[in-house]
C-alpha positions as CSV (number, residue, x, y, z in Angstrom):
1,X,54.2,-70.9,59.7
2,X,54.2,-67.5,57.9
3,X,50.9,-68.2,55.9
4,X,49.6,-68.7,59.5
5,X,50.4,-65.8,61.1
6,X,49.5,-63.4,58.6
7,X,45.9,-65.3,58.8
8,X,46.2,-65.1,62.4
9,X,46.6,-61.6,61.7
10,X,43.7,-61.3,59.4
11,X,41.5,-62.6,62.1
12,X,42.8,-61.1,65.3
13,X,42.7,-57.6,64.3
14,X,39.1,-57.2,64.2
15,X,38.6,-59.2,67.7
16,X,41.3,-57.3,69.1
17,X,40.0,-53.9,68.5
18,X,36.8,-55.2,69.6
19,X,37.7,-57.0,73.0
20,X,39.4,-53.4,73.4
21,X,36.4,-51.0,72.6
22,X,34.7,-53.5,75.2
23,X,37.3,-52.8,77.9
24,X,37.2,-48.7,77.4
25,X,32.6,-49.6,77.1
26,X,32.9,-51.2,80.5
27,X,34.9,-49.1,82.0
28,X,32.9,-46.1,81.2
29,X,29.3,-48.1,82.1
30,X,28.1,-50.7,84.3
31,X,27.9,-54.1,84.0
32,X,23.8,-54.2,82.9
33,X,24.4,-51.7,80.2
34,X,27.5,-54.0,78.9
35,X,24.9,-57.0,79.6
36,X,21.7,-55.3,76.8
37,X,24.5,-55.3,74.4
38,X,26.0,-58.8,75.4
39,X,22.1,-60.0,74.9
40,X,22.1,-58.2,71.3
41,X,25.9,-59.9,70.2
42,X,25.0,-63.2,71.4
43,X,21.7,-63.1,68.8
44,X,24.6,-62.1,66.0
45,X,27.0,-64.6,67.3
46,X,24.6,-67.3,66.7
47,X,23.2,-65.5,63.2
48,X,27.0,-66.0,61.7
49,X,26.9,-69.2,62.8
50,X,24.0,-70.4,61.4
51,X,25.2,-68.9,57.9
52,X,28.4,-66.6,57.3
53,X,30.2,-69.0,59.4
54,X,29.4,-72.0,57.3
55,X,29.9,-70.1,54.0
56,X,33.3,-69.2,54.9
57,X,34.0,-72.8,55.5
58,X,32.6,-73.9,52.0
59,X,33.4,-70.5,49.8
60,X,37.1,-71.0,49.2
61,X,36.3,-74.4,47.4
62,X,32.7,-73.0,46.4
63,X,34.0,-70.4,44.1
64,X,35.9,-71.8,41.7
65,X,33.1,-74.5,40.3
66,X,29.8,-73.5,38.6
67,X,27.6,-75.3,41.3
68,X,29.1,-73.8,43.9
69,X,29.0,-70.2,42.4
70,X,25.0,-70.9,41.7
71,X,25.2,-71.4,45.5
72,X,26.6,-68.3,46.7
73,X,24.9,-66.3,44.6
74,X,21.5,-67.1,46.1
75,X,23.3,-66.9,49.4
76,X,24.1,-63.6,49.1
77,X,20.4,-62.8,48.1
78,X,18.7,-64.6,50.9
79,X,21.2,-63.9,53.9
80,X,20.7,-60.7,54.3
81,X,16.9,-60.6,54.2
82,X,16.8,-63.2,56.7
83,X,19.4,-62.0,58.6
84,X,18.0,-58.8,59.2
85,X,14.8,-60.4,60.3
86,X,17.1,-62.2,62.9
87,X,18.6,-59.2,64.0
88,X,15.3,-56.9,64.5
89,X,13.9,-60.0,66.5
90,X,16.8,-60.5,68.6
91,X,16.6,-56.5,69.0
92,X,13.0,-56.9,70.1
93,X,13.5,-59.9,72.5
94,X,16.8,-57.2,74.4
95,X,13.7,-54.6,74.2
96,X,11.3,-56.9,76.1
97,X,14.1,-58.0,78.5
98,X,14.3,-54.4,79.8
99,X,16.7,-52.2,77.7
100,X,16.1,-48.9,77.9
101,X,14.7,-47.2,74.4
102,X,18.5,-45.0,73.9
103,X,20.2,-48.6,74.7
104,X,17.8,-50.1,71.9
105,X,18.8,-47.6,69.4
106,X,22.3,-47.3,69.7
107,X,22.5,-51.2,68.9
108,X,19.6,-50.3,65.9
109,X,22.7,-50.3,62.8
110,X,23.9,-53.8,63.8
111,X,20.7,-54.3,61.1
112,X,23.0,-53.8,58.1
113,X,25.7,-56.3,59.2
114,X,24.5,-59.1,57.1
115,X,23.7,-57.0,53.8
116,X,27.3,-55.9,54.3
117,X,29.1,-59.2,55.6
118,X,27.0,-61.0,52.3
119,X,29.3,-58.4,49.8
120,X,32.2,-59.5,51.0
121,X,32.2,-63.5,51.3
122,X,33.3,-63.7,47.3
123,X,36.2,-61.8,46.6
124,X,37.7,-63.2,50.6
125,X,36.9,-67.0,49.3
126,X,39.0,-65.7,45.6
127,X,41.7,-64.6,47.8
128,X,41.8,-67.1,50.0
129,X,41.9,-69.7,47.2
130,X,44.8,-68.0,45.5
131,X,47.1,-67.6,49.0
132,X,47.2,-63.8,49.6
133,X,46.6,-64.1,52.9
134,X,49.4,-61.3,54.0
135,X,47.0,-58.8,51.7
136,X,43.8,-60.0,53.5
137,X,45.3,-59.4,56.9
138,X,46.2,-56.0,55.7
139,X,43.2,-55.2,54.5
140,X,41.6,-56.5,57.8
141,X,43.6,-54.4,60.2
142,X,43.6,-51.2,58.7
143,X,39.6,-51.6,58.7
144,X,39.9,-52.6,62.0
145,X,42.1,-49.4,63.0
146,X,39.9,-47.0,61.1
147,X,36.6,-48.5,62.9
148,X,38.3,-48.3,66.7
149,X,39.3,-44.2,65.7
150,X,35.9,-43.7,65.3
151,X,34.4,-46.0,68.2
152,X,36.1,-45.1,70.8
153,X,35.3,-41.0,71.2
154,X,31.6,-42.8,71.0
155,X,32.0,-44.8,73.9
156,X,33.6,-42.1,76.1
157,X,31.5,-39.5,74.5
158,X,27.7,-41.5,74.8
159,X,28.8,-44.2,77.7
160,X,26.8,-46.7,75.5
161,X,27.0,-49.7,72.8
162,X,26.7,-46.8,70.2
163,X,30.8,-46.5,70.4
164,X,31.0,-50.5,70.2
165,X,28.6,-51.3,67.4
166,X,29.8,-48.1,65.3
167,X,33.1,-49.9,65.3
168,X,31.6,-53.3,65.0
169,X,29.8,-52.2,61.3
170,X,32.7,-49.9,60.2
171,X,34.9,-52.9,60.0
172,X,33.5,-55.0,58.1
173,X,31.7,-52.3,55.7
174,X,35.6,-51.0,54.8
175,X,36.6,-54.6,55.1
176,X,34.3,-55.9,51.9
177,X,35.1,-52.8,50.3
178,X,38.6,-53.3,51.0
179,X,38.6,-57.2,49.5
180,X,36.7,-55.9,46.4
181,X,39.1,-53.8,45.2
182,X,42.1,-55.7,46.6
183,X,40.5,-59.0,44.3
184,X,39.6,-56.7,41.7
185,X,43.3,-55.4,41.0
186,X,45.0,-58.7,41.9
187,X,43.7,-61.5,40.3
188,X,42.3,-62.7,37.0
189,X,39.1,-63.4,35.8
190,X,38.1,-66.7,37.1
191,X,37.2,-69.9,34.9
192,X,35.0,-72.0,36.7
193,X,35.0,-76.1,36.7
194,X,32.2,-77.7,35.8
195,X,30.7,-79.7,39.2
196,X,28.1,-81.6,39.9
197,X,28.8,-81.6,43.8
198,X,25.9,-79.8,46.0
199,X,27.2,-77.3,48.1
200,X,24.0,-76.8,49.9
201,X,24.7,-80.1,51.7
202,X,28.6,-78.8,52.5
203,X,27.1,-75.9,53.6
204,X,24.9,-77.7,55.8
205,X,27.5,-80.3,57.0
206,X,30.0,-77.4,58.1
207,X,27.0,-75.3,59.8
208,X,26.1,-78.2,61.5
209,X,29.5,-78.3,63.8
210,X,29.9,-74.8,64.0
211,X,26.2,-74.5,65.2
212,X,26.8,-77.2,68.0
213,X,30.0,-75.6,68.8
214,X,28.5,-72.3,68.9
215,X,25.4,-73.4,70.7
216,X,27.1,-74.2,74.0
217,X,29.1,-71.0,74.1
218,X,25.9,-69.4,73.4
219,X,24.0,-71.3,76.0
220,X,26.8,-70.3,78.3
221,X,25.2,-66.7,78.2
222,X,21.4,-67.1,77.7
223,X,22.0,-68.9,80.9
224,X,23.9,-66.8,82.9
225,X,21.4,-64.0,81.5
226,X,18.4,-65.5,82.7
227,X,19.5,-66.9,86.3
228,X,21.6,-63.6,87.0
229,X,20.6,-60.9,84.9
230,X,21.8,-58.6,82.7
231,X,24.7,-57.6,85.0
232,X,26.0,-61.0,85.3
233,X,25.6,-61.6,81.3
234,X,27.8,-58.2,81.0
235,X,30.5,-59.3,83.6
236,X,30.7,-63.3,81.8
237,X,31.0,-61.3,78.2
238,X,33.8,-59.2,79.2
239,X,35.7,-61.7,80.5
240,X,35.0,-64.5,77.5
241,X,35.7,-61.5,75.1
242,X,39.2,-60.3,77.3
243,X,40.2,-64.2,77.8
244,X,39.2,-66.1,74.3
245,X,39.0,-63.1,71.4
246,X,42.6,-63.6,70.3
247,X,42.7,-67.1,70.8
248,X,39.7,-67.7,68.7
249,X,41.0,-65.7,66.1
250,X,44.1,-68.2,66.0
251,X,41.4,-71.6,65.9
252,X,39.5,-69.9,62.9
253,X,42.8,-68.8,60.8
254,X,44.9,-72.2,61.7
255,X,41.3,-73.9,60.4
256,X,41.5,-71.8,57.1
257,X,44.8,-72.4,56.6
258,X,44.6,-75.9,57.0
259,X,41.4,-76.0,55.3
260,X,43.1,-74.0,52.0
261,X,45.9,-76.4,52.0
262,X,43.5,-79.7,51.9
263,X,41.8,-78.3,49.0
264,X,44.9,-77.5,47.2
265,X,46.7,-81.1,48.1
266,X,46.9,-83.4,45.3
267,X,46.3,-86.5,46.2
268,X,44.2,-85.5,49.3
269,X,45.5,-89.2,50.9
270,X,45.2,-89.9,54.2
271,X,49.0,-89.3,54.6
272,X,48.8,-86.1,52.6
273,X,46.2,-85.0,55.3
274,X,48.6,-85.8,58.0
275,X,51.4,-83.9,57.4
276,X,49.3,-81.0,57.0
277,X,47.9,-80.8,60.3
278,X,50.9,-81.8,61.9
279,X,52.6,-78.7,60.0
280,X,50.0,-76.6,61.4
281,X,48.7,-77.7,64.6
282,X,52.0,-77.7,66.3
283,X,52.7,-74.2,65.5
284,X,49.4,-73.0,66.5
285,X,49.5,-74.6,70.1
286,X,53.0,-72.5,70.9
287,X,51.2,-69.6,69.2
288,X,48.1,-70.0,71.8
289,X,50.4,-70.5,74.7
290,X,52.1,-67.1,74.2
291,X,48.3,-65.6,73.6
292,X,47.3,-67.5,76.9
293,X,50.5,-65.9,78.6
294,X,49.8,-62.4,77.0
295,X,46.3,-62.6,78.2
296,X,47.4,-63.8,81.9
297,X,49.5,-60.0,81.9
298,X,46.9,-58.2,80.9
299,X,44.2,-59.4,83.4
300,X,46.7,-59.1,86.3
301,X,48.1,-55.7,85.6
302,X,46.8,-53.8,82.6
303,X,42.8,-54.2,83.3
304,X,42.4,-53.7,87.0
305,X,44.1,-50.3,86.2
306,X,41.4,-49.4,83.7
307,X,38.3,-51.2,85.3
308,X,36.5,-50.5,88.8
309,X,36.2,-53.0,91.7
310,X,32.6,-54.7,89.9
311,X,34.8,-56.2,87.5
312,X,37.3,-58.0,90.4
313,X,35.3,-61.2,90.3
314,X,35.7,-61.7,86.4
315,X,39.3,-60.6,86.1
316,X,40.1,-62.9,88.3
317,X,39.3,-66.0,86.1
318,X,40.4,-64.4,82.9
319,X,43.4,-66.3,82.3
320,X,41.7,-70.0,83.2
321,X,39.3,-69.2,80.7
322,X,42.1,-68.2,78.0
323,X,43.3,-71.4,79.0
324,X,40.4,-73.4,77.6
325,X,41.5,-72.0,74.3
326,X,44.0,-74.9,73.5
327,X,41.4,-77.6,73.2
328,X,39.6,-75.9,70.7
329,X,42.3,-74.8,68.6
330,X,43.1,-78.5,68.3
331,X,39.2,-78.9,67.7
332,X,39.0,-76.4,64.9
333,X,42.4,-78.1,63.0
334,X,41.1,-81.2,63.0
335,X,37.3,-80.4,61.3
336,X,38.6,-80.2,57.8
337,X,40.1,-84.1,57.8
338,X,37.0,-85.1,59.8
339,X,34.9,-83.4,57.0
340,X,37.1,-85.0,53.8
341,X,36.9,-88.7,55.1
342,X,33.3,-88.0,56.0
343,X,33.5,-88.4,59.3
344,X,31.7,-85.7,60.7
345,X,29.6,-87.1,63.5
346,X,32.9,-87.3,65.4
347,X,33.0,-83.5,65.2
348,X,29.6,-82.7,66.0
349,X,28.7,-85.5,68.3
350,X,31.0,-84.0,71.7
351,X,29.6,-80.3,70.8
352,X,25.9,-82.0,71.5
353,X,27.1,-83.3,75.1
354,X,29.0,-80.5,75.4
355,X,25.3,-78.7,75.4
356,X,25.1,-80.7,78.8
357,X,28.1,-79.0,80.2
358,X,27.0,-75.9,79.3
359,X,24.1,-76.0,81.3
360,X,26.3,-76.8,84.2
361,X,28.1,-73.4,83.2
362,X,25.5,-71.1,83.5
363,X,24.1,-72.9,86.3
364,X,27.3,-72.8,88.6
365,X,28.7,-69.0,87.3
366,X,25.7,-68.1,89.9
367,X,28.0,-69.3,93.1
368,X,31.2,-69.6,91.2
369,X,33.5,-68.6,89.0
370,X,36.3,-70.9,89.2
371,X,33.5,-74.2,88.9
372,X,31.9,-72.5,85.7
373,X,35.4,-72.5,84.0
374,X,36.5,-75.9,85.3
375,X,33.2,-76.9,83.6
376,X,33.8,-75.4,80.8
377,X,37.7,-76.7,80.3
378,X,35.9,-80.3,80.9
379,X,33.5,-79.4,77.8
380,X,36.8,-78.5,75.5
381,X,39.1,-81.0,76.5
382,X,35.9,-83.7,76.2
383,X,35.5,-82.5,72.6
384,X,38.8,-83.1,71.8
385,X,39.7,-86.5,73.1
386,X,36.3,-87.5,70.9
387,X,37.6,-85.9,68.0
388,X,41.3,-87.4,68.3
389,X,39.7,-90.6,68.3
390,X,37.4,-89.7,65.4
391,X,40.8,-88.3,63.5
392,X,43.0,-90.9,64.6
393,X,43.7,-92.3,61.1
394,X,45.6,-89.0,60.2
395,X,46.7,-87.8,63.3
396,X,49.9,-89.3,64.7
397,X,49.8,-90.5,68.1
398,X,52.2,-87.8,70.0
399,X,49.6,-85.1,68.5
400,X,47.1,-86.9,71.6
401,X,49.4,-86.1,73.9
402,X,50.7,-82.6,72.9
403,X,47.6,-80.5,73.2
404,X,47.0,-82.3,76.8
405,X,50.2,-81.6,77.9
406,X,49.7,-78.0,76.7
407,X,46.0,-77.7,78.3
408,X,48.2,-78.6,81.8
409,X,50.9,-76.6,81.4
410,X,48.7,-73.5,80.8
411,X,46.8,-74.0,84.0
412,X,49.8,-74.7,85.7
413,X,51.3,-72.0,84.8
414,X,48.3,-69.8,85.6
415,X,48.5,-71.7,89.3
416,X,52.2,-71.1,90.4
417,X,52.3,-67.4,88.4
418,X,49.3,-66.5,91.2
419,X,50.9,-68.1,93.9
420,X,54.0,-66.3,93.4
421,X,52.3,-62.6,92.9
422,X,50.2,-63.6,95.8
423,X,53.1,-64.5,98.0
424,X,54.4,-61.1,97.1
425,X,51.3,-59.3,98.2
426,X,50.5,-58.1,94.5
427,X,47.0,-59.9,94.3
């Protein structure tokens, strides 16, 4: 339980400061300004996914063989060339969508992110590997605090992304600084095993989920961008970034966690597996439902001080969309035993219907709010029945029932805890 919260921590502290920066960025523009930069993060959000997101999944195990360090080091050569590329293209495409040239060149040092984010994906795997995960969350929020002090006079000073992507870059350039010398004062010199085992396939196995997972979150926007614009892109952001940033921060940590202790098991059995995830998944369901009730306060009372009245709509459905959270924490836990017993097609097959559902997202956020997130708790709670089923040889059978009964008591939750401020004329 501790491991996870301090890698919670690690990954919650950049997300936090940036789901704030976008609060204080929308509360000092509109919502088409928010929506140019919402255009430029979803062209980065798919970039990581593609690559640093899939190295992080393979690095911890990578590093420590000579295959797998052959691999990263021609990752770190080649990502940040054609990441770049990505970036300027996606930076192009916001240009020829309509953002003005100031908008264009305040988002212009979001270039350097995967030169940067390349540097650092070594000494966090070493780290990782050898447990100091209360270090790494250390080192991440203090670069996170750092990066807000100097975003935020940006934001209220310019009133554009400038603020948002100053903080966005700061963090993680003082974040791979941070892990180099934390690595290079704690541990040893590494020997590496010998290994025969190709990590380009791993690395193409992992990126292959977390590209259909991403993909239908991405889809969400790309569609709301093009049927509504770039003011409703920048009202759907906001609210995905107010309602899932921590709780996506909890799936990725509770899935390196899990991952880290898989690797390190011994016999790597099937009941080995299990008592693994049911060590962690449990604890990171209660964790999300505090997240999920932490988020429902801060949509109802803390945001409609600090945001105008073109915001009502989306703060409104906040918490329902933290909601959909659960499903994929339980998602994220159970990728590293579908990806030992090789039995990934029951983790990527529900993110390619899910594809389907997205559609229906973008499509019905046009009318209504409350359908596009009923849509997209179908998608989550669809993936995760298929990938129970998929996992259901190390998964014991009241883990089925406990992220259900979660999902519904979330939402019902939500539902009486709006009746009631309703009733007493607060909403």
């Amino acid at each position: 339980m501790i491991t996870l919260l301090w890698a919670f921590v690690e990954r919650l502290a950049p997300r936090a400061g940036t789901a704030l920066l976008m609060v204080i960025f929308a509360a000092t523009s509109d919502p088409t300004t928010v929506g140019y930069y919402a255009a430029m993060m979803t062209g980065y959000a798919i970039l990581q996914a593609i690559t640093d997101g899939a190295a992080k999944r393979i690095a911890t195990a990578a590093v420590a063989t000579t295959t797998g360090t052959r691999f990263l080091r021609t990752y770190r050569v080649w990502y940040p060339i054609l990441g770049t590329l990505f970036l300027a293209c996606t930076l192009a495409i916001v240009g020829w969508w309509g953002a003005p040239v100031p908008d264009l060149l305040a988002m212009t040092p979001m270039l350097a992110l995967p030169t940067i984010m390349a540097t650092s994906i070594v000494p966090l795997a070493r780290l990782q590997r050898a447990g100091s995960w209360k270090l790494i969350s250390g080192i991440s929020g203090s670069s996170a605090a750092i990066a807000l002090l100097a975003g935020v006079p940006l934001v209220l000073w310019l009133h554009n992304a400038l603020g948002s992507v100053t903080q966005l870059v700061l963090t993680e350039l003082l974040f791979s600084i941070g892990l180099h010398l934390a690595a290079k004062r704690t541990l040893s010199p590494q020997i590496l095993i010998e290994s025969e085992e190709s990590y380009a396939a791993a690395f193409a196995s992992a990126g292959g989920f977390i590209i259909s997972m991403q993909a239908q979150y991405q889809l969400d926007r790309i569609a709301v961008g093009a049927l509504g614009g770039a003011g409703a892109l920048g009202a759907f952001n906001l609210g995905w970034s107010l309602s899932r940033s921590i709780t996506d921060s909890l799936s990725t940590s509770t899935l390196n966690v899990i991952q880290s202790r898989v690797m390190d098991a011994r016999e790597k059995s099937a009941d080995e597996i299990r008592e693994i995830i049911m060590d962690s998944l449990p604890h990171a369901i209660r964790v999300g439902g505090v997240v999920v009730a932490a988020t429902y306060v801060a949509a109802r009372f803390v945001a409609p001080v600090i945001l105008d009245a073109s915001w009502d709509d989306m703060l409104r459905v906040v918490p329902l969309m933290s909601a959909t959270a659960i499903p994929s924490i339980v998602c994220y836990c159970l990728l590293p035993a579908l990806m030992y017993f090789g039995r990934m097609r029951w983790a990527i097959t529900p993110r390619l219907i899910g594809l389907a559902f997205s559609l229906g997202v973008g499509s019905a956020v046009q009318y209504s709010l409350d359908a596009a997130i009923w849509f997209a708790m179908a998608r989550e709670l669809t993936a995760m029945t298929i990938m129970l089923i998929g996992a259901a040889a190390v998964v014991e059978r009241r883990m089925v029932l406990l992220p259900i009964i979660a999902t519904t008591v979330a939402c019902g939750g939500i539902a009486v805890a709006d009746f009631a401020l309703s009733a007493m004329g607060v909403l």
